[in-house]
C-alpha angles and dihedrals in degrees: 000000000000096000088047090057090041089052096044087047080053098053087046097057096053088041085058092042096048090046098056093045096044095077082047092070102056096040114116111242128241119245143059113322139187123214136186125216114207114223111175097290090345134093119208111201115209126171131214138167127232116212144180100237093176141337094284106026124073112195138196122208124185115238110210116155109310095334112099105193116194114216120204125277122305117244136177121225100184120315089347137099110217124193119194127221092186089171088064098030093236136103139208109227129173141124125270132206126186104310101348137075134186128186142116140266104243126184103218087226092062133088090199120102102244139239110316108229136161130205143184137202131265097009104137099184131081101198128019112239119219100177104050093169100053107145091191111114133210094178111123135059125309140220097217125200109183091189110191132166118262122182094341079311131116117238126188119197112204118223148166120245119203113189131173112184126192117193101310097339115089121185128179141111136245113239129210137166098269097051140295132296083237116218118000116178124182144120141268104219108182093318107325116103114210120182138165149190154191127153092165105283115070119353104236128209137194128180115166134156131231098241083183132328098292100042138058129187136186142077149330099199115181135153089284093058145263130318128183113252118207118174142164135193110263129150094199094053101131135147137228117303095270082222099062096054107070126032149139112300101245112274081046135121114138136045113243111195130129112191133151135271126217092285097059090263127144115245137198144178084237095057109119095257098074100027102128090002124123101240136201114209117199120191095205145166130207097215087057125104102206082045088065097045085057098051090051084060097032100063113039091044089047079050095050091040113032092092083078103060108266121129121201116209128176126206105210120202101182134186097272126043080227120125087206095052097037084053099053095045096049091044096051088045084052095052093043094060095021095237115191101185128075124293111180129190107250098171142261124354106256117119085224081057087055096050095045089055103034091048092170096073127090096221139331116245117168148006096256110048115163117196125190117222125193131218082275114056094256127132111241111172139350131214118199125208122352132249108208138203087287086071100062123203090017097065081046084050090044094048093049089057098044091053092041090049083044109049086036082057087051090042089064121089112225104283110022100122103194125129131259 
C-alpha cells in the first residue's frame, strides 16, 4: 500500500510539474529579436524588442531605424502568443518555443491566413553584412522611378529617395505625393542596398544594385507585390508643391458634406462648433499609415491650441462601407492617440468614393489630405499627402507651414477674404 501511495504521490508531483512548465514554454521571451517575413522567394528582416511593461503585461515594440513603435499588450490563446496591432487592425500570432518563435501576420479583415514569418531571440541585426570594408556610398538624395505593370502598361511612379549611410548601415525614407515610406534600415554591403521595414501594417523590402556611383537598380518588394526601382543621385530630386495638386473646382469657395460621428450624429461644417472658427479638415483613414503619423501631430497640437479658436476635424474612409466596423476602428484609432476632437464615418476607403463626396474638389489624390478653413467657412489652402518624422527636415519644413497658414487664419478678423 505504501509503494502504491508512494507511487500515485510520484506521478503528482510530475503532473504538477509538467503542468507549471508547460505555459513556460509558450511564453514569449524578454529581450531584442529578429524575424523574417516570408514573401514568395524573399525575406523580409524586421527587429523588435520584447519587454516586461509591468508585473502582469508583456509588450512588444517595432525597432526601424530610430522609431521605436509599442504594440498592445501580449497575450497566449492556447499554445500561441498573439500580439495585437490594434492601429492597423492586424496582429502577429504564432507559438514560441525557447528562443524562437514562428506565426503570421494576419489583417483582422481578412479571411486569409497572413504572412508566414519566423523569428529568434537576441539577434540585433537586421541584415548580415559580407563585404565590411566597402568604401561605395548611398548616402545623398535620390531621383526615384517605382515602374509596375498596369493593364498590360508600364507606370512609373516618380519619387523622391532620402538615404544616410554610416559605415555599412544606411536609414531614410522614400518620399512620394501622397505621403512617405516612413522608416527603412538596411546595409550596403559591396554594392548591393538592402532595407527593410515594418511598423505593423505591410513588411517592405528593397533590394537594389549600384550600377555606378550615381544609379541604382533593383526591387520594392512588399506584400502586394513587386515593382521595378530605378534611381540616380541627384540633390535637386523634388515632387510636385503638395499645395498646387488638389483644390476647389472654379465657382467654388466652401466644402458641403453632413456625415456621422461616432454617435451616430450628423455633422456639418455649419454646426455651431466651428461657426467663425478657423478650422483644419483632415480626409483620413485609420489603416493608413501616414494617416497615423498625422494623427500623432494632429492631437497633441489640437490639445495644446484649441483654446484659440481653431477646431480640428477628420473625415475618415475606412476599409468596409459598415457603421459598426467603421466604429470600432475610429474609436480604437481614437483611443490609441487620445484624440479629443471629432472624427466622423465618410465611407469607404477609395479615393472615387472621396471625390464623389467631397464634389468641390477638383480630384482626390491621397489618404492623408489636409485642408485649411477660415473664420468664414471658406477653403483656403490644401495639402495633399503627409511627409512624417521619418523625412527629416521636410516634416520640420511641414510643421513650420502648418503652424504659419494656421496662426495667419487666426490673424484674420471674420470677414477679411485675402490669401495666406
Amino acid at each position: 500500500m505504501k509503494t502504491i501511495k508512494n507511487l500515485l504521490l510520484g506521478i503528482t508531483a510530475v503532473a504538477l510539474a509538467a503542468s507549471c512548465s508547460s505555459p513556460e514554454n509558450h511564453e514569449l521571451q524578454e529581450g531584442k529579436w529578429r524575424g523574417e517575413f516570408a514573401l514568395e522567394t524573399h525575406r523580409v528582416p524586421f527587429n523588435f524588442v520584447v519587454e516586461d511593461d509591468t508585473a502582469a503585461l508583456v509588450r512588444v515594440s517595432l525597432l526601424n531605424a530610430d522609431e521605436k513603435a509599442s504594440l498592445d499588450s501580449v497575450y497566449y490563446k492556447g499554445d500561441s502568443v498573439v500580439i495585437p496591432i490594434n492601429v492597423y487592425d492586424a496582429v502577429l500570432i504564432g507559438k514560441a518555443k525557447g528562443d524562437s518563435l514562428k506565426g503570421y501576420l494576419r489583417k483582422n479583415q481578412s479571411a486569409k491566413q497572413g504572412v508566414p514569418f519566423s523569428a529568434a531571440r537576441n539577434q540585433t541585426y537586421r541584415f548580415s553584412v559580407g563585404d565590411s570594408t566597402s568604401t561605395h556610398t548611398v548616402n545623398g538624395k535620390w531621383s526615384v522611378n517605382l515602374i509596375s505593370e498596369r493593364d498590360g502598361k508600364p507606370s512609373t511612379r516618380y519619387t523622391v529617395g532620402l538615404l544616410e549611410q554610416k559605415g555599412n548601415r544606411v536609414t531614410g525614407t522614400i518620399l512620394t505625393t501622397t505621403g512617405d515610406y516612413r522608416y527603412l534600415e538596411g546595409v550596403l554591403d559591396g554594392t548591393n542596398l538592402k532595407l527593410s521595414a515594418f511598423s505593423g501594417s505591410n513588411p517592405s523590402l528593397i533590394e537594389a544594385s549600384l550600377i555606378d556611383s550615381v544609379h541604382l537598380k533593383g526591387e520594392f518588394i512588399s506584400p502586394g507585390g513587386k515593382v521595378i526601382l530605378e534611381a540616380t543621385k541627384s540633390d535637386t530630386a523634388h515632387l510636385p508643391d503638395p499645395y498646387a495638386l488638389t483644390f476647389l473646382k472654379p465657382g467654388f469657395e466652401r466644402l458641403t458634406f453632413s456625415f456621422p460621428n461616432l454617435k451616430g450624429e450628423p455633422v456639418s461644417l455649419t454646426d455651431e462648433r466651428y461657426k467663425g472658427k478657423v478650422v483644419v479638415l483632415n480626409v483620413s483613414g485609420s489603416w493608413c499609415p501616414n494617416c497615423v503619423d498625422e494623427a500623432s501631430f494632429l492631437s497633441p497640437w489640437y490639445n495644446e491650441n484649441k483654446s484659440k479658436g481653431v477646431e480640428v476635424l477628420t473625415l475618415s474612409f475606412e476599409r468596409k462601407d459598415d457603421f459598426n466596423f467603421a466604429k470600432e476602428r475610429i474609436g480604437t484609432f481614437k483611443k490609441r492617440f487620445g484624440i479629443e476632437y471629432e472624427v466622423l464615418f465618410a465611407g469607404i476607403a477609395d479615393k472615387k468614393i472621396v471625390a464623389e463626396k467631397l464634389p468641390q474638389l477638383n480630384t482626390f489624390l491621397s489618404f492623408p489630405t489636409t485642408i485649411f478653413i477660415d473664420k468664414n467657412g471658406r477653403v483656403r489652402k490644401v495639402h495633399t499627402g503627409y511627409s512624417g518624422p521619418a523625412t527629416g527636415k521636410y516634416y520640420q519644413e511641414f510643421l513650420k507651414e502648418f503652424n504659419d497658414t494656421v496662426d495667419g487664419l487666426l490673424s484674420e478678423p471674420i470677414g477679411k477674404q485675402n490669401g495666406i
